[in-house]
MARRORO-228310 format. One record per residue: z, y, x of N, C-alpha, C in turn; residue in one letter. Coordinates in steps of 0.02 Angstrom, whole numbers, padded with zeros to 5 digits, always signed. Example, Ala and Ser with C-alpha at 12.3 -4.5 7.8 and 13.67 -1.06 7.14 Angstrom:
BEGIN
+00390-00284+00660+00390-00225+00615+00390-00165+00660A/+00354-00112+00642+00357-00053+00684+00394+00002+00645S/
//
This chain:
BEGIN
+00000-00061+00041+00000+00000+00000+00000+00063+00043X/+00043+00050+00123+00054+00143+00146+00059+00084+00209X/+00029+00146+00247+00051+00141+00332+00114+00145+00348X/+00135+00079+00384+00213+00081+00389+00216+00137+00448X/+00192+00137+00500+00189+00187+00546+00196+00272+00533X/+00167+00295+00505+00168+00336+00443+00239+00362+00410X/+00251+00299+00370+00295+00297+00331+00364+00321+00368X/+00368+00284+00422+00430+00300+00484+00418+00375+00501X/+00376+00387+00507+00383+00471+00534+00390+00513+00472X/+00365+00506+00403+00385+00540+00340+00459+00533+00335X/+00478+00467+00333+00540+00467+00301+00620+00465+00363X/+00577+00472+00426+00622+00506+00462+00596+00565+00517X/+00629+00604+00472+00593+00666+00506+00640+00691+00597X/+00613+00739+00597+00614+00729+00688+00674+00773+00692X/+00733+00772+00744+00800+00796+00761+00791+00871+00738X/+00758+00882+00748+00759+00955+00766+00757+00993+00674X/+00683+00957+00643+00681+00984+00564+00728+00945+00529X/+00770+00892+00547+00830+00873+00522+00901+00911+00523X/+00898+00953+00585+00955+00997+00602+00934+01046+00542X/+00874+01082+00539+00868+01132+00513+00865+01122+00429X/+00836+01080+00407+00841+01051+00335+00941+01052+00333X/+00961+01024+00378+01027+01026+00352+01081+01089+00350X/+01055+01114+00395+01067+01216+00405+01062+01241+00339X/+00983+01230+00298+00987+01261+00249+01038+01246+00176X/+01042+01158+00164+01106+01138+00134+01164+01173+00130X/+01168+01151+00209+01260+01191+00222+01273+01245+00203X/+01210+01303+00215+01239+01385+00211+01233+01384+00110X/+01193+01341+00070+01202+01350+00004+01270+01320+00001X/+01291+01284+00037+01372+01248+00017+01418+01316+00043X/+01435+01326+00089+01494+01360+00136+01473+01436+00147X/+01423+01454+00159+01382+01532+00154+01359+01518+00210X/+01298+01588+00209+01256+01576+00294+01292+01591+00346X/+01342+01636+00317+01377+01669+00376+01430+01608+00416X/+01423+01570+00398+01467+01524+00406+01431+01469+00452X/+01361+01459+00446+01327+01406+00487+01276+01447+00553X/+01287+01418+00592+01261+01466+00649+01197+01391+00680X/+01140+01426+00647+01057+01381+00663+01044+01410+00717X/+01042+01350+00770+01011+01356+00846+00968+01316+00847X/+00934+01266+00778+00877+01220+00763+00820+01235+00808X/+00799+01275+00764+00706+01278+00748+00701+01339+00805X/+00645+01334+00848+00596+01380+00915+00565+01440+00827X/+00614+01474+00793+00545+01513+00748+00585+01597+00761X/+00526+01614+00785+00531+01677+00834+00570+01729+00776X/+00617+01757+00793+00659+01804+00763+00630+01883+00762X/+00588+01891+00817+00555+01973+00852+00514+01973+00801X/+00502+02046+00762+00433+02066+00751+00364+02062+00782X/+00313+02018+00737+00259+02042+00757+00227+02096+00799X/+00222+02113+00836+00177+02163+00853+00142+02231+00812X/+00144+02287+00815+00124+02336+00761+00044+02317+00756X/+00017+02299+00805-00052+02283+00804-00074+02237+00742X/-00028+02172+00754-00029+02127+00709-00043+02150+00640X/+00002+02193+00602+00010+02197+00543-00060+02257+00537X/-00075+02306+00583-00128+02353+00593-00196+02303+00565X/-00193+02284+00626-00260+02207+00592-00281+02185+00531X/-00212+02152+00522-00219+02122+00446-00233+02168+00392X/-00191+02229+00400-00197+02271+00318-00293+02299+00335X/-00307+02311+00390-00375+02324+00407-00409+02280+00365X/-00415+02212+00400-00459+02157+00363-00459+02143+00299X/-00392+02167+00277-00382+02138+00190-00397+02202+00157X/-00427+02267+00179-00464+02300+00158-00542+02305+00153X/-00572+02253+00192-00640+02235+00186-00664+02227+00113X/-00715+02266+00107-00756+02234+00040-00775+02180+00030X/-00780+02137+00086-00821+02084+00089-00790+02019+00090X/-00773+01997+00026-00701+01945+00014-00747+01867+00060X/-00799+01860+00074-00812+01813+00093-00826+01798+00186X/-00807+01866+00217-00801+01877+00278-00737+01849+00292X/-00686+01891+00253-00610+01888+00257-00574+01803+00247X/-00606+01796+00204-00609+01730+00170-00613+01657+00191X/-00679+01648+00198-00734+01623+00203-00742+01565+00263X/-00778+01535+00268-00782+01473+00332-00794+01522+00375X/-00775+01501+00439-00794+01512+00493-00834+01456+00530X/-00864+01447+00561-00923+01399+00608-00857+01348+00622X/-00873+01260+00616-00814+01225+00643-00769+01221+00691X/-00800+01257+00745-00767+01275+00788-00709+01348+00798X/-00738+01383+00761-00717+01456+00746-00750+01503+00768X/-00752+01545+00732-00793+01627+00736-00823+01630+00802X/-00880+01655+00801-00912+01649+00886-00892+01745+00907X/-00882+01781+00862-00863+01854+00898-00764+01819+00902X/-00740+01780+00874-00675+01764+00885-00674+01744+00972X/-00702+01688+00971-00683+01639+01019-00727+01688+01097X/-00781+01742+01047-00795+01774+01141-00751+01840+01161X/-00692+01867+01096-00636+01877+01119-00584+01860+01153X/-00597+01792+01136-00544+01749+01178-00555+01725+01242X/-00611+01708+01244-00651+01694+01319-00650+01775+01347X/-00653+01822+01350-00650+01887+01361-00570+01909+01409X/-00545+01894+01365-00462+01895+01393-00430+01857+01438X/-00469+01789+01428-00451+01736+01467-00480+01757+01547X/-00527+01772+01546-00581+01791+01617-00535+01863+01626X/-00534+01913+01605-00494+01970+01597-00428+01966+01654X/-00372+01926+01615-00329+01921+01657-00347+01864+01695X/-00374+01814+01684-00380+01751+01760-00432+01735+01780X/-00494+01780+01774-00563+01759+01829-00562+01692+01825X/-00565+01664+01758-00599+01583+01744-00675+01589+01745X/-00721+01652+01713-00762+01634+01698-00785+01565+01638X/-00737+01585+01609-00758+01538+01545-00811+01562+01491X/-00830+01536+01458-00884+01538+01407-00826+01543+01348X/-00873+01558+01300-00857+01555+01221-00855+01481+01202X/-00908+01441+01222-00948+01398+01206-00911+01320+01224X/-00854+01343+01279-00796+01316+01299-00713+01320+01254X/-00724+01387+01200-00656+01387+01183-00685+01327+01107X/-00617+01309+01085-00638+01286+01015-00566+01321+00967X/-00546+01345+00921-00503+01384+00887-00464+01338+00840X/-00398+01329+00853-00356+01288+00808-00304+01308+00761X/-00273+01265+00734-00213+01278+00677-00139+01290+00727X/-00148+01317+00791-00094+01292+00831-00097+01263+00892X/-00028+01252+00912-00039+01230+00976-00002+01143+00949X/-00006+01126+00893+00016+01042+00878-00073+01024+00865X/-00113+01058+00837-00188+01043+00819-00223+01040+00896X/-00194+01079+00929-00227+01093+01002-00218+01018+01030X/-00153+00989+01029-00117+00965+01074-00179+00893+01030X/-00146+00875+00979-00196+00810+00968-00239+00811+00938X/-00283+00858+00933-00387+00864+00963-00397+00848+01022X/-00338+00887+01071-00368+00862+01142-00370+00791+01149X/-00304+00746+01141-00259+00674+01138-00337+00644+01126X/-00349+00661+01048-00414+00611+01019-00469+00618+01066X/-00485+00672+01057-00534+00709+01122-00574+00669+01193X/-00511+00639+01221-00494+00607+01290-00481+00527+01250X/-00442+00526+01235-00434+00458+01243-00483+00398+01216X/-00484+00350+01280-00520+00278+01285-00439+00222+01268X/-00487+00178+01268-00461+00108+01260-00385+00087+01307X/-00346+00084+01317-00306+00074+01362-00274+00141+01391X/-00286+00172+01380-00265+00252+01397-00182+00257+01413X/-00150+00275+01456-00108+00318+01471-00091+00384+01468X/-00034+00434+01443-00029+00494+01457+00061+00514+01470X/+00049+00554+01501+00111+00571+01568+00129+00601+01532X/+00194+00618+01504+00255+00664+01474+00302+00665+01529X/+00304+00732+01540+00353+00772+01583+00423+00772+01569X/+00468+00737+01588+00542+00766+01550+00575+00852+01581X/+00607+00871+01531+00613+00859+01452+00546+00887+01442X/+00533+00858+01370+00484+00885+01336+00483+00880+01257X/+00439+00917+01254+00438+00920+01172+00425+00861+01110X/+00475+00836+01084+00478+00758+01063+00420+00753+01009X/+00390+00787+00992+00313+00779+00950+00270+00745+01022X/+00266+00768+01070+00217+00746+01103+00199+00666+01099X/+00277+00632+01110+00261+00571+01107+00208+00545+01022X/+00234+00567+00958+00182+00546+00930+00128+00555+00928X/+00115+00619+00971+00021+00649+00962+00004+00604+01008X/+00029+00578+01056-00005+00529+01102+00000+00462+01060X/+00055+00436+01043+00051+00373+01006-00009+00369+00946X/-00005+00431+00906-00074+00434+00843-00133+00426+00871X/-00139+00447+00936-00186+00447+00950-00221+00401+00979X/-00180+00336+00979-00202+00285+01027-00182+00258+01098X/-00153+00314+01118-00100+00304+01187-00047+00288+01201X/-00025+00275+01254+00047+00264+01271+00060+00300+01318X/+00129+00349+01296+00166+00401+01311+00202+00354+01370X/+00210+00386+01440+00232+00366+01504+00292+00430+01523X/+00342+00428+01498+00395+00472+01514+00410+00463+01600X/+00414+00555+01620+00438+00532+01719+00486+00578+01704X/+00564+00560+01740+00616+00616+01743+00618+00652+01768X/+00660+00713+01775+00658+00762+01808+00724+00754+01845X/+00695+00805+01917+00746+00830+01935+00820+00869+01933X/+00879+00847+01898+00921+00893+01875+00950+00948+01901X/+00944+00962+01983+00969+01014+01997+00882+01089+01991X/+00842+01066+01986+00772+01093+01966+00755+01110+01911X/+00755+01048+01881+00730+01046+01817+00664+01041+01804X/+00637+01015+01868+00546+01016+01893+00551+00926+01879X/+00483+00938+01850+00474+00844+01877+00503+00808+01955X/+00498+00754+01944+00532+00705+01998+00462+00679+02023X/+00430+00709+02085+00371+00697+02099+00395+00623+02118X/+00416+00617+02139+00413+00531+02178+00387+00485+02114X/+00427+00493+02060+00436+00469+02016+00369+00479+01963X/+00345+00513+01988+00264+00558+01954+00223+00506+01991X/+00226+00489+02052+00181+00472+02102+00174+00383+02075X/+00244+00365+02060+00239+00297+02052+00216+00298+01963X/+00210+00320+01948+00197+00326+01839+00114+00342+01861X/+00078+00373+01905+00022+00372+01888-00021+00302+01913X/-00063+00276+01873-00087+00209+01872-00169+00215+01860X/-00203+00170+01871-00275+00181+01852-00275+00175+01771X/-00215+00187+01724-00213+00205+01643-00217+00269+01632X/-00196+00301+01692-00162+00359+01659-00238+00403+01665X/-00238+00441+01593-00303+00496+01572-00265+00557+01576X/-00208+00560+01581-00194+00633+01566-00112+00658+01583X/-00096+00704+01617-00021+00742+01619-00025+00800+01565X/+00025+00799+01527+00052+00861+01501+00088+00892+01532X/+00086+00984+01536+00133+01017+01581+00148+01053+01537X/+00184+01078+01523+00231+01131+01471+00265+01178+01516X/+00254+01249+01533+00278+01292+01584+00245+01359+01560X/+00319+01401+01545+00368+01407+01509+00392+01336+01469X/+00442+01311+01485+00454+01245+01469+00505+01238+01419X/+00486+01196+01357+00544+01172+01287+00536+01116+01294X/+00615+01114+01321+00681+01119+01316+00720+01174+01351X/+00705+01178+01421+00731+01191+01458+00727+01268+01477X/+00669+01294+01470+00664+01359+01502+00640+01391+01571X/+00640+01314+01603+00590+01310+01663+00536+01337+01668X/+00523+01399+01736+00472+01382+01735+00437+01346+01807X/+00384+01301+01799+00384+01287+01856+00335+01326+01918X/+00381+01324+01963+00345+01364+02010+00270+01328+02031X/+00234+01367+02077+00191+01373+02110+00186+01298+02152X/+00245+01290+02210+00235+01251+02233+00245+01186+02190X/+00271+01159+02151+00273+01143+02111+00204+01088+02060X/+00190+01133+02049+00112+01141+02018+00062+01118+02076X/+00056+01134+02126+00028+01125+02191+00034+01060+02210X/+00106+01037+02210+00109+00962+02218+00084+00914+02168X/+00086+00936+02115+00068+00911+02057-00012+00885+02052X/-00049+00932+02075-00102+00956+02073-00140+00906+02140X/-00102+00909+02192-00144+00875+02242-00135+00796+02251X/-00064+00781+02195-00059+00721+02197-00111+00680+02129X/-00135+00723+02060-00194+00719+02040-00248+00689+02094X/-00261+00759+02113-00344+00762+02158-00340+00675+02181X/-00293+00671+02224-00282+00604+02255-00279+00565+02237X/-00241+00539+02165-00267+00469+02124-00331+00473+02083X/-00346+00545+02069-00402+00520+02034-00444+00500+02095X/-00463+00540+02155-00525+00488+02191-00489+00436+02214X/-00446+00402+02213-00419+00350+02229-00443+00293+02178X/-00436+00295+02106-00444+00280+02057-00510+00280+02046X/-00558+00309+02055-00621+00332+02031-00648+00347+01964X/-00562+00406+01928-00578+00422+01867-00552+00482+01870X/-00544+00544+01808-00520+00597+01830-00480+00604+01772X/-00401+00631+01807-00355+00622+01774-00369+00701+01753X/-00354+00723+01686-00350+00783+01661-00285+00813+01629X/-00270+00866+01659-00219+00909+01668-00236+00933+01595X/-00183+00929+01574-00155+00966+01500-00120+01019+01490X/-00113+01078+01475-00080+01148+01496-00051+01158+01409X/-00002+01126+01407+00038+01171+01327+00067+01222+01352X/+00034+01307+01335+00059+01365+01338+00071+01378+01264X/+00117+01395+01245+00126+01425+01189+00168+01477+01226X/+00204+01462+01262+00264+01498+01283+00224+01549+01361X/+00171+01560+01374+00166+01585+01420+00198+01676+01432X/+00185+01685+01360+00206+01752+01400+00289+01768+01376X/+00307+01716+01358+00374+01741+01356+00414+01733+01427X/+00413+01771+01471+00432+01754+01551+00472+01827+01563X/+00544+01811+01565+00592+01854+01607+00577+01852+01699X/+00590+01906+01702+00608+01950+01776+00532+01958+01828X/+00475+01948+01794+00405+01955+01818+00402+01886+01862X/+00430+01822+01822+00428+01766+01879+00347+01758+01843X/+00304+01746+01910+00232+01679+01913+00223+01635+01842X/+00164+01637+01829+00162+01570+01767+00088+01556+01792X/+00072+01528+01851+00017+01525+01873-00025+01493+01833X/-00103+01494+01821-00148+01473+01764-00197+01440+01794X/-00170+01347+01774-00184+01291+01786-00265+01284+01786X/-00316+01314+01749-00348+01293+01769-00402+01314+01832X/-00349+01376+01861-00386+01396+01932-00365+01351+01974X/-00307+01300+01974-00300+01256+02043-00313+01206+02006X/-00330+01190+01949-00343+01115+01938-00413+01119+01891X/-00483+01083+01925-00527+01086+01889-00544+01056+01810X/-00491+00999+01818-00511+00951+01748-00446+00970+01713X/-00438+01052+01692-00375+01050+01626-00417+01071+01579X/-00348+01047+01520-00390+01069+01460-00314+01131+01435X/-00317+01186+01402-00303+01213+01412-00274+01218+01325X/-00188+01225+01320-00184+01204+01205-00132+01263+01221X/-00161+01313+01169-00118+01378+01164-00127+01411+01092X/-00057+01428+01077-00057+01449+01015-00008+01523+01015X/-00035+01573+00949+00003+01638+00950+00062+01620+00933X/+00114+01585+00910+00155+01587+00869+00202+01603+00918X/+00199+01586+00977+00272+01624+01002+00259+01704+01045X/+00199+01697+01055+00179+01773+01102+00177+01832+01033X/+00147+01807+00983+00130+01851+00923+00175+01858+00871X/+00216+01801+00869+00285+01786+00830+00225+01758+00756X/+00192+01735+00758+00158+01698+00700+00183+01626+00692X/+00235+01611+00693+00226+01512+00701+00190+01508+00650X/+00226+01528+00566+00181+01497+00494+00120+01519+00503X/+00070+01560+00520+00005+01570+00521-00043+01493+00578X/-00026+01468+00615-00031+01419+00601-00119+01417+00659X/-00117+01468+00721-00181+01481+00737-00165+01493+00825X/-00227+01446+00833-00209+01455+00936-00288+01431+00948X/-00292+01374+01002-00344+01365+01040-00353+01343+01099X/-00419+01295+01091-00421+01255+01155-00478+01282+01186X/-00457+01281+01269-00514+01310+01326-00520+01246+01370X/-00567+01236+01371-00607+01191+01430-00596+01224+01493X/-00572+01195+01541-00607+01225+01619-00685+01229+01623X/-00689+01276+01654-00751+01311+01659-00785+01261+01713X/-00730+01224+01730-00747+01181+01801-00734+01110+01793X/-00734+01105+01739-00727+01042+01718-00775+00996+01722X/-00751+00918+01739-00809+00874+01750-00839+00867+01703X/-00901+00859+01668-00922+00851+01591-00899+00907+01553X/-00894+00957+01553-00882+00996+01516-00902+01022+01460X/-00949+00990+01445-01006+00991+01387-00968+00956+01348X/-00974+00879+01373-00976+00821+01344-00882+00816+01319X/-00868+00858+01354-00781+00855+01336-00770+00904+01275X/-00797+00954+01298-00810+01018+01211-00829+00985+01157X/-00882+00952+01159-00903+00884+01113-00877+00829+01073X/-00851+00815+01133-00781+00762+01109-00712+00793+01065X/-00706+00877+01093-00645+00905+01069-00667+00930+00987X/-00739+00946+00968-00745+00957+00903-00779+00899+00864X/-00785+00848+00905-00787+00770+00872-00720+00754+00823X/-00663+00773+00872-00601+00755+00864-00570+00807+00813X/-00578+00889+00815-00577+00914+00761-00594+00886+00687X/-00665+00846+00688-00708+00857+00630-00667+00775+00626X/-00647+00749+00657-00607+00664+00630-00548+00687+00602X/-00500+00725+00614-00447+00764+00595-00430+00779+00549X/-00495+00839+00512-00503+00871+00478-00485+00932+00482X/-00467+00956+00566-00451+01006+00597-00493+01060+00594X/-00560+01056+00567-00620+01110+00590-00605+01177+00544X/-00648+01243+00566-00626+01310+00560-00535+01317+00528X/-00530+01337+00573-00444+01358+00568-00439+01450+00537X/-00391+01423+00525-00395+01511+00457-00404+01565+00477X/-00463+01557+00421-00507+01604+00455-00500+01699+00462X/-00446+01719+00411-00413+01781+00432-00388+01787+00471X/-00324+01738+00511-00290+01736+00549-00335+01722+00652X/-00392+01697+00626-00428+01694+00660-00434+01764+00712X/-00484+01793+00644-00485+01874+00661-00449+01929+00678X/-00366+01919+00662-00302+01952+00676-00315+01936+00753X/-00298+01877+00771-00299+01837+00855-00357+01887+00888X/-00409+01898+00860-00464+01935+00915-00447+01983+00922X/-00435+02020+00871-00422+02083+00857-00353+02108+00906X/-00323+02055+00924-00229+02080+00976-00225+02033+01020X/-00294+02013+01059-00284+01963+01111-00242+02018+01166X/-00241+02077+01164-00221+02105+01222-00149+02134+01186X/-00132+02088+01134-00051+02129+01118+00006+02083+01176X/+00083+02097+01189+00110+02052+01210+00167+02074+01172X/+00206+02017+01159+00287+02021+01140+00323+02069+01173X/+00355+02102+01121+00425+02147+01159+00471+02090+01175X/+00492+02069+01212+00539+02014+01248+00621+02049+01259X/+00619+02087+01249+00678+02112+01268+00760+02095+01232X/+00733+02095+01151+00771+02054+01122+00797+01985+01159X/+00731+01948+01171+00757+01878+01184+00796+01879+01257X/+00781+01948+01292+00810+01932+01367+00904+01949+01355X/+00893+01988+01312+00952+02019+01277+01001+01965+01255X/+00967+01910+01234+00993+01856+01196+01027+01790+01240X/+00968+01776+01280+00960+01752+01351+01033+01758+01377X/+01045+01827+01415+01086+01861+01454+01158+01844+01423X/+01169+01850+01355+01223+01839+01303+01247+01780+01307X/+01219+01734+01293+01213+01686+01256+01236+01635+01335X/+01196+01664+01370+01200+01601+01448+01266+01618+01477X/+01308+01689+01481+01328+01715+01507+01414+01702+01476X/+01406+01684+01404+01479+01683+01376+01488+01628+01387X/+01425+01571+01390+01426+01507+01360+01450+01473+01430X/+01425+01485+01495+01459+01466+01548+01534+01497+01581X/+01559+01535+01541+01607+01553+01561+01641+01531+01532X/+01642+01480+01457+01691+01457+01436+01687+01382+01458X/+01640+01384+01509+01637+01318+01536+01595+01254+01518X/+01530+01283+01502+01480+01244+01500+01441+01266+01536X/+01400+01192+01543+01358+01180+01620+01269+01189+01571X/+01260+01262+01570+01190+01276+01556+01128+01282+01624X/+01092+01261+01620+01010+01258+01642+00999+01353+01615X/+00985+01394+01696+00966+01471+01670+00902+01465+01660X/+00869+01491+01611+00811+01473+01584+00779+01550+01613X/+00704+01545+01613+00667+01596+01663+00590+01616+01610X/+00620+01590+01541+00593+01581+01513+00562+01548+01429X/+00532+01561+01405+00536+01546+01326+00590+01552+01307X/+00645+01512+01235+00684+01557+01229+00724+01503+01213X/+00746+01473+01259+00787+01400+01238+00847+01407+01287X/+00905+01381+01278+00942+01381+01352+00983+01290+01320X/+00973+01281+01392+00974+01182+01376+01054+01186+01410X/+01105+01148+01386+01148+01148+01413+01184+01068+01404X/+01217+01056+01472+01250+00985+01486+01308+00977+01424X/+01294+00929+01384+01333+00900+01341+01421+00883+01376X/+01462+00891+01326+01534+00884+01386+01546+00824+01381X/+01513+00782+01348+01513+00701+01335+01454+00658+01353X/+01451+00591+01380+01387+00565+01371+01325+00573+01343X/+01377+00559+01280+01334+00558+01219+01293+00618+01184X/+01252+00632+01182+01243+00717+01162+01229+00701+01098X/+01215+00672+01076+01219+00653+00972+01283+00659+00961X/+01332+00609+00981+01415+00641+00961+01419+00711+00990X/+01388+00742+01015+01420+00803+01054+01405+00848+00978X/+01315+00852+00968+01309+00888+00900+01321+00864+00859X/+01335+00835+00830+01377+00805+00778+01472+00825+00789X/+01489+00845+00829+01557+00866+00835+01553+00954+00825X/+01497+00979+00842+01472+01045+00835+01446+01054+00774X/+01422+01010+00726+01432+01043+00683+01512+01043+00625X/+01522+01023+00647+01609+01036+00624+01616+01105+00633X/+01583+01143+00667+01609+01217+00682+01550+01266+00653X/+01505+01232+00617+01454+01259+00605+01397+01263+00654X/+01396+01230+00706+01374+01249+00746+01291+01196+00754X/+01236+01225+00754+01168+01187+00732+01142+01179+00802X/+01148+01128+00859+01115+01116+00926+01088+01039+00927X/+01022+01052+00952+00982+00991+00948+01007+00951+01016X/+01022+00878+01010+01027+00842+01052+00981+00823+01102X/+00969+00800+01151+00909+00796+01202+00882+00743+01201X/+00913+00687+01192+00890+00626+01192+00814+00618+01182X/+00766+00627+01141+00708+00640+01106+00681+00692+01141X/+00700+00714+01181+00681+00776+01243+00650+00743+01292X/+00707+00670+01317+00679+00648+01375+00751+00652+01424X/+00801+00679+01377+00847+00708+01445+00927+00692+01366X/+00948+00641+01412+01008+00624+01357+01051+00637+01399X/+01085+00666+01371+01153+00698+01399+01140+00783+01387X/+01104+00806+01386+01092+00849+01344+01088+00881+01285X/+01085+00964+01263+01071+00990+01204+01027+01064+01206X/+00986+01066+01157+00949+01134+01165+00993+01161+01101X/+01000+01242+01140+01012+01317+01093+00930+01348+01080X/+00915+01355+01032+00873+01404+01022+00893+01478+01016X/+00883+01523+01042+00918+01581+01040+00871+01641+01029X/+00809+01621+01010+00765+01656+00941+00783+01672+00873X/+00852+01699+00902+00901+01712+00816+00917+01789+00810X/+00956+01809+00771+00987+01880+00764+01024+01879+00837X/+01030+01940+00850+01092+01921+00904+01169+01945+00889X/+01163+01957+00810+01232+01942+00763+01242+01889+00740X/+01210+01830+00763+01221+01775+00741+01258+01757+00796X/+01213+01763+00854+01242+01725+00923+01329+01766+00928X/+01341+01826+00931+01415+01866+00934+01451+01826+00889X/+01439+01809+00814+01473+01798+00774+01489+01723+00791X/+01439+01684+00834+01441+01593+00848+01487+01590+00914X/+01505+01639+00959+01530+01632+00994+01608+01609+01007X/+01637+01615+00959+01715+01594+00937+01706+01536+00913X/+01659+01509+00873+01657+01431+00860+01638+01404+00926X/+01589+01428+00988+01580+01388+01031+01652+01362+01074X/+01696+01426+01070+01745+01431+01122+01787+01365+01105X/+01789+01369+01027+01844+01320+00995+01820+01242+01009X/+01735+01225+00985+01719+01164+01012+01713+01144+01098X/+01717+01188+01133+01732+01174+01213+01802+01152+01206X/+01847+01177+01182+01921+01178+01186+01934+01098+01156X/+01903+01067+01116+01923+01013+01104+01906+00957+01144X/+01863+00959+01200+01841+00919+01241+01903+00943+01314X/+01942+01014+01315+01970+01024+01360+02061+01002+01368X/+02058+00995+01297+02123+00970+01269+02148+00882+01276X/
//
């Protein structure tokens, strides 16, 4: 009657929209003021003035079927040579239009590419921590998700451990930098090692492993640290980026995939990526929101809030004696559970109201992520419940 496979991911939904489904319960039981949601990555900052400039523009068009209307399956060709525009702009890719394809996101990005790439036997590399959807966009898609740990005093992959996970299976690494969970970002050298230990299995292998770049989070980066752009040192990335955290759009629901300009097959991979659209049912992505995106490729987030938040939030939280990861970036701060267990840990937190996702499903157990994309009268007002749940582990 139903895909049991399926069925398991409907009827158990993932840590994170489980925290937050239960956030909303609690505050109709006890009041909001009372439950303090560190769930859900959904950006708290205003849009951009541009943003809303755009839109009331477009929704003044006479022309309800411009505004409206399909866009080409791939998306708008004055869209996507905005986007190729910006892309060459700030990083001398020299990319084409003809290379971007326009999505619902950076979850549509992520498995168009998955389908995109993957053959028969396929492997793909998940970075710990990482974002616990990944594993099913690789599993839907036919693959098997190859988790490598990280380094804990870093928070960078465990190259050794990278070196031995890549196999003549593996089609693909995901890199997430600006990094969720953690806030990592990874440096230069970093990336470099990453990158030459690629080059090296793939001609070793005599296949080419392709570099996967989830930016959603690129420009959210405190103190002018590097977010170097993968596909100038690595020829075979594919490149899954969405506005929702630079633009503060998550519900609009609109990002995009870039080919390396230097990519092996690059044709034949664009091909494959709106093959995989049109199997989906991914093709033209909305198409107003489309046009907003061209129209403010050159907007960026006021960040200041979140550094504001950042600074707060890292700063009380280790002084009452928790062991947080300083994040350099996006808007997460990951911190060491005071117990093994980091499911009993949130689950003892919320006794205090307190909404923190466990890591386990990250990749990194013993852990918990704060989202701190909130009011920052939430975070002042959560800070006396944090003090009290430290205190019971100190007692």
């Amino acid at each position: 009657m139903y895909n049991k496979t399926m069925y398991e991911l409907g009827s158990h939904r993932s840590v994170i929209r489980d925290l937050f489904e239960f956030g909303k319960k609690r505050a109709a039981e006890v009041g909001a003021d009372k439950v303090y949601d560190f769930s859900l990555g959904n950006p708290n900052v205003p849009a951009p003035d541009g943003v809303r400039a755009a839109a009331e523009k477009l929704l003044a068009m006479p022309d309800n079927t411009v505004l409206h209307g399909y866009t080409s399956a791939q998306g708008d060709a004055e869209v996507r040579k905005a986007v190729a525009d910006n892309i060459n702009a700030r990083f001398g890719t020299g990319i084409s239009p003809d290379l971007i394809y326009m999505t619902c996101g950076a979850a549509a990005s992520l498995t168009i590419t998955l389908n995109a790439l993957y053959e028969d036997g396929d492997e793909f590399i998940l970075l710990a921590p990482f974002f616990p959807e990944y594993s099913v966009f690789v599993k839907a898609a036919g693959g098997t998700p190859v988790v490598v740990p990280f380094d804990e005093k870093t928070f960078a992959p465990d190259l050794s451990a990278l070196e031995k996970a890549v196999t003549p299976r593996t089609k693909g690494v995901i890199v997430n930098s600006p990094n969720n969970p953690s806030g990592t970002v990874y440096t230069r050298k970093t990336l470099d090692s990453i990158v030459s230990l690629l080059e090296r299995k793939s001609a070793e292998y005599g296949r080419k492993i392709v570099l996967i770049a989830d930016e959603p989070y690129r420009e959210l980066v405190y103190d002018d640290i590097e977010v170097p752009y993968l596909p100038n040192l690595y020829p075979d990335t594919v490149v899954c980026y969405s506005y929702s955290k630079s633009l503060s759009l998550p519900g609009e629901r609109i990002g995009y995939i870039a080919i390396s300009p230097r990519m092996t097959e690059k044709e034949n991979v664009y091909a494959a990526v709106c093959g995989a659209g049109r199997a989906l049912g991914y093709v033209c992505a909305p198409s107003m929101f489309q046009r907003v995106a061209a129209a403010c490729v050159n907007e960026r987030p006021d960040i200041t809030a979140y550094r504001r938040n950042r600074d707060l939030i890292y700063s009380a939280l280790t002084k009452m004696g928790y062991d947080c990861v300083h994040p350099d970036g996006a808007f997460y701060l990951f911190v060491r559970s005071p117990e093994p267990d980091a499911n009993a840990f949130s689950e003892r937190a919320k006794t205090f109201g307190l909404l923190i996702v466990p890591g386990d499903t990250f990749g990194a157990p013993g852990y918990v992520r704060i989202s701190y994309c909130v009011g920052r009268d939430m975070i002042e007002r959560s800070l006396p419940a944090f003090r009290d749940l430290i205190n019971t582990y100190k007692k």
